[in-house]
C-alpha positions as CSV (number, residue, x, y, z in Angstrom):
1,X,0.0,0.0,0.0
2,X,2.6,2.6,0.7
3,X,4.9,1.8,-2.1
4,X,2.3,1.7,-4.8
5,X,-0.3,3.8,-3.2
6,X,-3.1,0.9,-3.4
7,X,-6.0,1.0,-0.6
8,X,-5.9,-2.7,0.1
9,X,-8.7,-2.5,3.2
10,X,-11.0,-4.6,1.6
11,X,-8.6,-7.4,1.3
12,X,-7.5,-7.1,4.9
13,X,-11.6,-7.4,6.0
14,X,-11.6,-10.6,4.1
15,X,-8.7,-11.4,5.1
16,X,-9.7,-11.0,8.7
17,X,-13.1,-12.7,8.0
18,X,-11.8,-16.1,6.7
19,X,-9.5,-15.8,9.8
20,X,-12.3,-15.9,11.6
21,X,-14.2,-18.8,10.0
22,X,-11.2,-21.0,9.9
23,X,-10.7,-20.9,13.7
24,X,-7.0,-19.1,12.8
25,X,-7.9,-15.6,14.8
26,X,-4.7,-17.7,17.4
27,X,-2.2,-16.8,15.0
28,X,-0.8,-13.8,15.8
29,X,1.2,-13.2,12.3
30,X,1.0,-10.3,10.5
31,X,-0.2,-11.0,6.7
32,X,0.5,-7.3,6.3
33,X,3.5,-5.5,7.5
34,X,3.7,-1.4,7.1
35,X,6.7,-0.4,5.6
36,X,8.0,3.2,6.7
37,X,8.4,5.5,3.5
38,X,11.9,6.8,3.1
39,X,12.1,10.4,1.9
40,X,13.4,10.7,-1.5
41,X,15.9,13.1,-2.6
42,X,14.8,15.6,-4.8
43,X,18.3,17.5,-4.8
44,X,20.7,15.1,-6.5
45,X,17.2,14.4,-8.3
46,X,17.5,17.8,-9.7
47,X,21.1,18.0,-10.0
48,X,21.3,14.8,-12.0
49,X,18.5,16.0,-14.5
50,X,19.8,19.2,-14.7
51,X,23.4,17.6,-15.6
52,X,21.8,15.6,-18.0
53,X,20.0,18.1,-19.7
54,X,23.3,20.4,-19.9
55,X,24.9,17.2,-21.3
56,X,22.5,16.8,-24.3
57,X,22.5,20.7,-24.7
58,X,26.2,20.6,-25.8
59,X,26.4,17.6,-27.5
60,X,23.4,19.6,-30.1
61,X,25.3,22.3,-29.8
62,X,28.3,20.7,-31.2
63,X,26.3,18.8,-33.8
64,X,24.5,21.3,-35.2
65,X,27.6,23.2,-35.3
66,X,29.4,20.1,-37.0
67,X,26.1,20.0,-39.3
68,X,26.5,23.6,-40.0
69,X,30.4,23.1,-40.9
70,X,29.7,20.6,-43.1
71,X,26.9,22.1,-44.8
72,X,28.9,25.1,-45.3
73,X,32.0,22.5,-46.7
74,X,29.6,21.1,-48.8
75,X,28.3,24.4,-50.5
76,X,31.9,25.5,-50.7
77,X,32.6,22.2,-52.4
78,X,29.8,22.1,-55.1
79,X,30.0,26.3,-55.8
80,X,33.8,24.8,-56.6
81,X,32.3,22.1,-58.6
82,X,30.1,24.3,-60.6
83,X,32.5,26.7,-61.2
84,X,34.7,24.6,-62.8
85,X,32.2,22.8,-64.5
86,X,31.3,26.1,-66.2
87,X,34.8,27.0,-67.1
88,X,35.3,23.9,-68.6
89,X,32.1,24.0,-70.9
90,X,32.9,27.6,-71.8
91,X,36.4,26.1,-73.1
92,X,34.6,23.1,-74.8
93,X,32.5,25.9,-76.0
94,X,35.1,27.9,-77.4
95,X,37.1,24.9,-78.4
96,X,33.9,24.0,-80.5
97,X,33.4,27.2,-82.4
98,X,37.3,27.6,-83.5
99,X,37.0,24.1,-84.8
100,X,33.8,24.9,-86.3
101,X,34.9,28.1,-88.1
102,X,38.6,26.3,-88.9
103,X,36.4,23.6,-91.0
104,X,34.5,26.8,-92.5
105,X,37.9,28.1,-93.5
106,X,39.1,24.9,-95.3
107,X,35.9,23.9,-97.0
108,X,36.1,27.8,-98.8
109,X,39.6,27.0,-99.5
110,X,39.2,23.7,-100.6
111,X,36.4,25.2,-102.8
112,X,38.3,28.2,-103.5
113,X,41.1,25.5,-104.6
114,X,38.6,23.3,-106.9
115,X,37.0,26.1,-108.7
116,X,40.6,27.6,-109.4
117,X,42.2,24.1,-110.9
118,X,38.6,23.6,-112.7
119,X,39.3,26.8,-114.6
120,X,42.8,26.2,-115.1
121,X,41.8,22.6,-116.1
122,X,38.9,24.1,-118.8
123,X,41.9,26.5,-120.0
124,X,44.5,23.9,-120.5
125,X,41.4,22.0,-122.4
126,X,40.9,25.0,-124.4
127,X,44.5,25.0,-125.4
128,X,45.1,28.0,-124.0
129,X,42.6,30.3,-126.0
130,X,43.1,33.9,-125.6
131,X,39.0,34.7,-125.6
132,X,37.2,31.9,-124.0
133,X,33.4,31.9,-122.6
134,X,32.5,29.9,-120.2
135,X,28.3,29.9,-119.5
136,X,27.2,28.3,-116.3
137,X,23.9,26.4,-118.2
138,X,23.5,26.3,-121.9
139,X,23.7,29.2,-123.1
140,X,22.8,31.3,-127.0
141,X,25.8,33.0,-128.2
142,X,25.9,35.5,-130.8
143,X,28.7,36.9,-132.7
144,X,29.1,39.6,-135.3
145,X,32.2,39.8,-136.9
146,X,31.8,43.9,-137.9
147,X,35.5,43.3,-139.9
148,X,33.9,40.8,-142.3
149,X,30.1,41.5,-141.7
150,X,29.2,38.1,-140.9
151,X,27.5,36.6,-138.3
152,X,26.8,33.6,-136.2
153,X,24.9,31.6,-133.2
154,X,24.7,28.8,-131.4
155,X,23.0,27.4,-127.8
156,X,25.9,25.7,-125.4
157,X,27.0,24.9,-122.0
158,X,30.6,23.9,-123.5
159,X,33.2,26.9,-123.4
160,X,33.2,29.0,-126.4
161,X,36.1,30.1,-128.2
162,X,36.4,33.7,-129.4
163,X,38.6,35.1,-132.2
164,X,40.6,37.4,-130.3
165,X,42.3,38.8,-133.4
166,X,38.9,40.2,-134.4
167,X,36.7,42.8,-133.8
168,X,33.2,41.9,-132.8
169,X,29.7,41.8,-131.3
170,X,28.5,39.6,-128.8
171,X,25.1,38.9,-127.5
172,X,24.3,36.9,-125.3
173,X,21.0,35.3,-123.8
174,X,21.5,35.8,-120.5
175,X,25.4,36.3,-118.1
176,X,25.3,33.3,-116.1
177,X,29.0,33.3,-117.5
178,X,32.1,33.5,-117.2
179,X,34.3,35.8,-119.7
180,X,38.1,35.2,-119.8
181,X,40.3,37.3,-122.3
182,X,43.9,36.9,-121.8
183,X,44.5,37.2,-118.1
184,X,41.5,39.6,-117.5
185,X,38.8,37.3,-116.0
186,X,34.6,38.6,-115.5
187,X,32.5,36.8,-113.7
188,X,28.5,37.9,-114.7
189,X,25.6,36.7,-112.7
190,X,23.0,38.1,-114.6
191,X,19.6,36.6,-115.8
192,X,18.8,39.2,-118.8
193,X,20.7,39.4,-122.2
194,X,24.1,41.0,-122.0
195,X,26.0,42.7,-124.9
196,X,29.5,43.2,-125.7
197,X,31.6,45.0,-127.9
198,X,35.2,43.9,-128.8
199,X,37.1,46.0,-130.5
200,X,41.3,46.5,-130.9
201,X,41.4,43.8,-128.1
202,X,39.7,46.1,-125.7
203,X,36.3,44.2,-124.1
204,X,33.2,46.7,-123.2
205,X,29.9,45.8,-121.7
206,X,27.0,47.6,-123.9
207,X,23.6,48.4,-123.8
208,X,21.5,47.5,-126.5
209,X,21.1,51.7,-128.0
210,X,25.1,50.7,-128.1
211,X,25.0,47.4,-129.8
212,X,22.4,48.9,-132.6
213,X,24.9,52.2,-133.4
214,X,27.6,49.5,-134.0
215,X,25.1,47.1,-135.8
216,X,23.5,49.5,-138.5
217,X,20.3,50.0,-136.2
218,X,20.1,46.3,-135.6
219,X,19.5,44.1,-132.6
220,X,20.6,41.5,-134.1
């Protein structure tokens, strides 16, 4: 009863009242004995709890310091990472575009290269004509020779050979063409007819008023 505060009268009645009915009221024994209550101590109680409590204070203290730390390591660490990570894709980067614009540069020479040794090829073809044309698609050519008064045409995409010893007209259908006369070399992008006049070696571009003064009025 006193340790665990239980009122335990109504079992000592009974008790008591078997006793009774048994013929055992000569026993003098004590079933139940009273124990005196000894007085707790509160203090080391309080000092204990309060030590324990201080204990567990510092040891959070010191992990969330350590956390903290660690945190900050980390954030340290990956700012480092990214860094990095950005100065190396800016050089990739810039890696990248040099190799980029150093196979731009080769590809215009290499095509600067093929169109140069395909006219030097269609020269050496030629045999080395002074007055060569060269049209892009098939092409009509016209030719007035004004020191014999004659005249012919034709439609190709071959290179045409002039008479640079001549004096002429030339009309053409349209100056998708290349015009080489010695080494003086035009290169026409035009989609509309295109006149010329050749005269004492000298090459002029014309306009058709031109080309009729020289042709007796005529276009053609």
């Amino acid at each position: 009863e006193a340790d665990l505060h239980i009122d335990m009268s109504e079992l000592r009645d009974a008790y008591q009242r078997y006793r009774e009915d048994s013929g055992q009221n000569s026993d003098n024994r004590e079933l139940f004995i009273t124990t005196p209550k000894e007085p707790k101590n509160y203090k080391a109680l309080i000092i204990s709890s309060i030590s324990i409590l201080l204990i567990v204070l510092f040891i959070s203290t010191m992990s969330s310091k350590k956390t903290t730390s660690e945190e900050s390591n980390n954030l340290a660490q990956n700012s480092a990472i990214l860094d990095a990570a950005k100065h190396v894709e800016s050089a990739q980067s810039a890696k990248n575009e040099a190799e980029q614009k150093e196979k731009q540069t080769n590809v215009a020479t290499f095509n600067a290269a093929a169109i140069q040794k395909e006219e030097e090829k269609e020269k050496k073809a030629n045999n080395t004509h002074a007055f060569v044309l060269y049209p892009q698609e098939a092409l009509w050519i016209g030719v007035i020779n004004l020191d014999t008064d004659t005249k012919r045409d034709t439609i190709t995409s071959a290179p045409f050979v002039l008479d640079e010893n001549a004096n002429l007209l030339i009309s053409l259908g349209h100056g998708l063409v290349r015009v080489e006369l010695n080494d003086d070399v035009q290169r026409i992008q035009e989609v509309g007819r295109v006149r010329f006049s050749y005269r004492n070696g000298v090459l002029k571009r014309v306009s058709l008023e031109e080309f009729k003064e020289l042709n007796k009025g005529n276009s053609w």
